[in-house]
N, C-alpha and C positions, 0 to 999 in steps of 0.2 A: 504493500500500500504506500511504503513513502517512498521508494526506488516509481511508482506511478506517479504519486505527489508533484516529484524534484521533477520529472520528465517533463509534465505539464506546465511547472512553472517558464522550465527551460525554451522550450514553446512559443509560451505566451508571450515570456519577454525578449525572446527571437524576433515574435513579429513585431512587436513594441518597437524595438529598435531598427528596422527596417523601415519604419514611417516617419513625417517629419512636419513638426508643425513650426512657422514661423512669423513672426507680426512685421510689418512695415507701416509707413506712413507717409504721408505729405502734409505739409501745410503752408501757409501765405498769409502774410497780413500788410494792410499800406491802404494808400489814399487812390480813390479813382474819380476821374471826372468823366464822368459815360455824354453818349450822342445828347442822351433826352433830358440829362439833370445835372445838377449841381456837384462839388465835390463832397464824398463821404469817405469813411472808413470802411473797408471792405476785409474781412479776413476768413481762411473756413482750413476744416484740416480733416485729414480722411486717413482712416486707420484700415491696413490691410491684411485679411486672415489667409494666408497659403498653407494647406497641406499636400504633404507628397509623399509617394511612396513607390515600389517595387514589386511583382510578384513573381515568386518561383522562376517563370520563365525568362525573366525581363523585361517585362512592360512595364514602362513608365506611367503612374497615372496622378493625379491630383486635384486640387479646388483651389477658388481662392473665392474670398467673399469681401465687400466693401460695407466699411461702417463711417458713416456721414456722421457731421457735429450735431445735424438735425434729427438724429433718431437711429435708430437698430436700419439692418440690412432690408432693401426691397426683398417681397416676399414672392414676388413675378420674376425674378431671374434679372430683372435692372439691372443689376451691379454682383453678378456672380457668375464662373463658368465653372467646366467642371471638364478634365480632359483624360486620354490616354492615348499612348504614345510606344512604338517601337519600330521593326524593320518597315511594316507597312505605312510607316508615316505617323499624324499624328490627327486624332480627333477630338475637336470639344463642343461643347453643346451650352448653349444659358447668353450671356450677354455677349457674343462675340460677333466680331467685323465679316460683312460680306467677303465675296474672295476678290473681288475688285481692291475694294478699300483697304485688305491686307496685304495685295500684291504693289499696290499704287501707292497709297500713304497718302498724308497733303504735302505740303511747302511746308516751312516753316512760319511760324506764326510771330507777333510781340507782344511785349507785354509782361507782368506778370498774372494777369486772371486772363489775358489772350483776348480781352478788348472785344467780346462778341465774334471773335473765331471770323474773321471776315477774309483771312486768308482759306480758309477750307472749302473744298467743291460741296455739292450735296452729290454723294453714292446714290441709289438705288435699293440694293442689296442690303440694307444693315438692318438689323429687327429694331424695333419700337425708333426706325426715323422720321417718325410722321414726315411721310416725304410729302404727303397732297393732305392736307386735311378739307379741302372743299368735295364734299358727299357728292354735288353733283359731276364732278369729272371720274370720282374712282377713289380707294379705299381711304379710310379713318388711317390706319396705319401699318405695317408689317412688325407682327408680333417676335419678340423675342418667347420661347424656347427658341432659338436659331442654331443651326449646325456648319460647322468649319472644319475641311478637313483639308492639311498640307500633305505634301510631299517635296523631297527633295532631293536631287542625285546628281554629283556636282558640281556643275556654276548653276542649274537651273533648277526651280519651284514651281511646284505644281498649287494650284487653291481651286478650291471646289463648295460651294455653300447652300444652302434657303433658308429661308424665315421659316415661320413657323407654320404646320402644314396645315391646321386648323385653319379655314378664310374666313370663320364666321365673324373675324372684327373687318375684311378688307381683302387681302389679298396674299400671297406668296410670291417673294420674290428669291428667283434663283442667278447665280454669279458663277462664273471660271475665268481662271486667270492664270498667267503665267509672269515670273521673274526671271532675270538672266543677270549674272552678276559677272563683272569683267574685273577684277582688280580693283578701282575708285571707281567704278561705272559700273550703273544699275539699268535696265530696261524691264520697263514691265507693262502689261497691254492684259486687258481686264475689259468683261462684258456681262451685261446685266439684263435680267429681264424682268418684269413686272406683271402678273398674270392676277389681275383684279376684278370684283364683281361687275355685275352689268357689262363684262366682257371688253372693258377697255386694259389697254396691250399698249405697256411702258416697254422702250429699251433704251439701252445704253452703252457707247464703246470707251473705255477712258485709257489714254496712254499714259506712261510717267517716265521720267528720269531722272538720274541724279549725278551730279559727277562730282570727285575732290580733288584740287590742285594746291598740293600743301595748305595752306592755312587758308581756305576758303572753298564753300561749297556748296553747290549749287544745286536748285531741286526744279523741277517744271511738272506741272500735270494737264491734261489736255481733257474736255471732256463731250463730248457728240450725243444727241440724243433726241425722238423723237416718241410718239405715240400713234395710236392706230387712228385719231382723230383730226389729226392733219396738222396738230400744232409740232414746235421743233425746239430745241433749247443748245447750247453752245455754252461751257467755264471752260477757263484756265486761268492757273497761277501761278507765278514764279517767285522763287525769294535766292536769295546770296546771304550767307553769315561767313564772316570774317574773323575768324580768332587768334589771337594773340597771346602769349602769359593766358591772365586768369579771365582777361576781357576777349567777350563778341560782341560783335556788333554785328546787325542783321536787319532788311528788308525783303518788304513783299510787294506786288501788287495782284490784284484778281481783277476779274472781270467775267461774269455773266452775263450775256448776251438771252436772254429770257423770251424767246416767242411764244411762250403758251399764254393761251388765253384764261387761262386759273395759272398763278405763280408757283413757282416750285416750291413755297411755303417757309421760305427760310429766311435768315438774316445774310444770305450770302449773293442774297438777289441784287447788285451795285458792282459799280469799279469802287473799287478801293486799293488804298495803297499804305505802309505802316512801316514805322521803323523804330527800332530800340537796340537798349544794349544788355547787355546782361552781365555782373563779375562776379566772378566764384572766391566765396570765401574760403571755401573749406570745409574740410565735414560733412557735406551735404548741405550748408547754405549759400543763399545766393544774394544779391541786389539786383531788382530788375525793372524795367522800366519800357514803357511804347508807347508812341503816338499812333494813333491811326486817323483817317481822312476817307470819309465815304463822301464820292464825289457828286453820287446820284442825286442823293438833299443835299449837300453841302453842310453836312455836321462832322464834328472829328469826335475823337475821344484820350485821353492819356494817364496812365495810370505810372505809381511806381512804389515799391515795395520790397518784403523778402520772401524767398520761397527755403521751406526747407525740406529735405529727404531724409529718413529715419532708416 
């Protein structure tokens, strides 16, 4: 009985030790002066739970969940994935990126709260992007549970993805993409499609690139897109960061070219263009600071602050 006892212990605390839980974090705090208001204080911090672990065979698998300053974890999969990973590549499921958006990325942004993200295209592919909220063109939104699976064998990447396959909020959207990596040179060419109620038919081609030339480096994404109702839409963005020692400096500008007749629903519908710097203190803190200039209304915004990593 205790030669069974000690076995079982032995076991237990085998598998024990085979798993692994770990916490992260971010946080920010500094002064913003946004498009539509006044300057305030802005600050927020976000604690990150990852477990990981291994089976017998070798498959990699794990979680990770996010905890906001405003309350416990979303309970719809918002701010959580959940993955496993080996020879066949790797799969996860909960709040993860289309395979466009994974393979493509954006530009670079400024700022430290990123100013309304006015450098970012809108994907297609990504669950919970309310990409149309007007009910009379086509879906409320594409729901996260969402599935992302890579591959990769090597300079090139495979991405493979959809939303959630339930349509009863809107619709499913599926993405494949591919990345080629050259030494400081990235190419990657991603395509999206949009299969929403009342049979209206989103797609999408987005190119990307990126290249580095010692202390500087440059990103572009390119983005094409039309629907089965005659309307068409057109981003792209490009930025440069420049770094030095412990300073970058970096811009961007964007542009949407928007011919639907219901807007893509975003805050990224304008030319805009933004520039800031960022210096690294150390440890995981920083000083960061951006202007940005929406040329559309002729509002800007500029914030500056610190961000830190845990």
């Amino acid at each position: 009985m205790k030669h069974l006892l000690a076995t079982t212990a032995v076991l237990l605390t085998a598998g024990i030790a085979s798993a692994e839980v770990t916490t992260t974090g971010t946080a920010r705090m500094g002064i913003v002066d946004d498009f539509a208001s006044d300057a305030a204080f802005s600050s927020r911090v976000r604690i990150i739970f990852t477990a990981s672990g291994e089976s017998d065979n070798g498959l990699a698998f794990g979680a990770t969940v996010r905890n906001d300053q405003s309350g416990v974890g979303n309970d719809a999969n918002g701010d959580s994935t959940v993955f496993i990973s080996g020879a066949f590549g790797k799969l996860s499921m909960g709040d993860v990126d289309g395979a466009a958006a994974a393979a493509v990325g954006q530009v670079d942004g400024v700022g430290y709260t990123g100013l309304s993200d006015m450098n970012e295209i809108v994907f297609i592919g990504t669950g919970g992007n309310d990409y149309n909220d007007s009910a009379t063109i086509g879906p409320d939104d594409t729901q996260d549970t969402s599935v992302l699976y890579e591959y990769s064998t090597g300079n090139f990447a495979l991405y493979l993805s959809s939303t959630q396959i339930n349509r009863a909020q809107g619709g499913e959207a599926l993405s494949v993409a591919g990345k080629y990596t050259a030494g400081n040179y990235t190419v990657s060419l991603g395509y999206e499609q949009l299969d929403a109620i009342d049979d209206y038919l989103w797609e999408q081609f987005v190119l990307g690139g990126t290249a580095t030339f010692g202390a500087v480096a440059l990103k572009a994404v390119y983005a094409d897109g039309s629907n089965n109702q005659g309307d068409a839409w057109k981003q792209y963005a490009v930025s440069a960061a420049y770094t030095v020692n412990a300073l970058t400096v970096s811009a961007f500008a964007a542009n949407d070219e928007d011919l639907l007749s219901n807007d893509l629903g975003t805050t990224s519908n304008a030319k805009a263009y933004g520039l800031g710097a960022s210096y690294d203190l150390g440890g995981g803190a920083k000083i960061q600071g951006g202007y940005v200039k929406n040329q559309t209304n002729d509002t800007s915004a500029v914030d500056l602050g610190l961000t830190f990593s845990f």
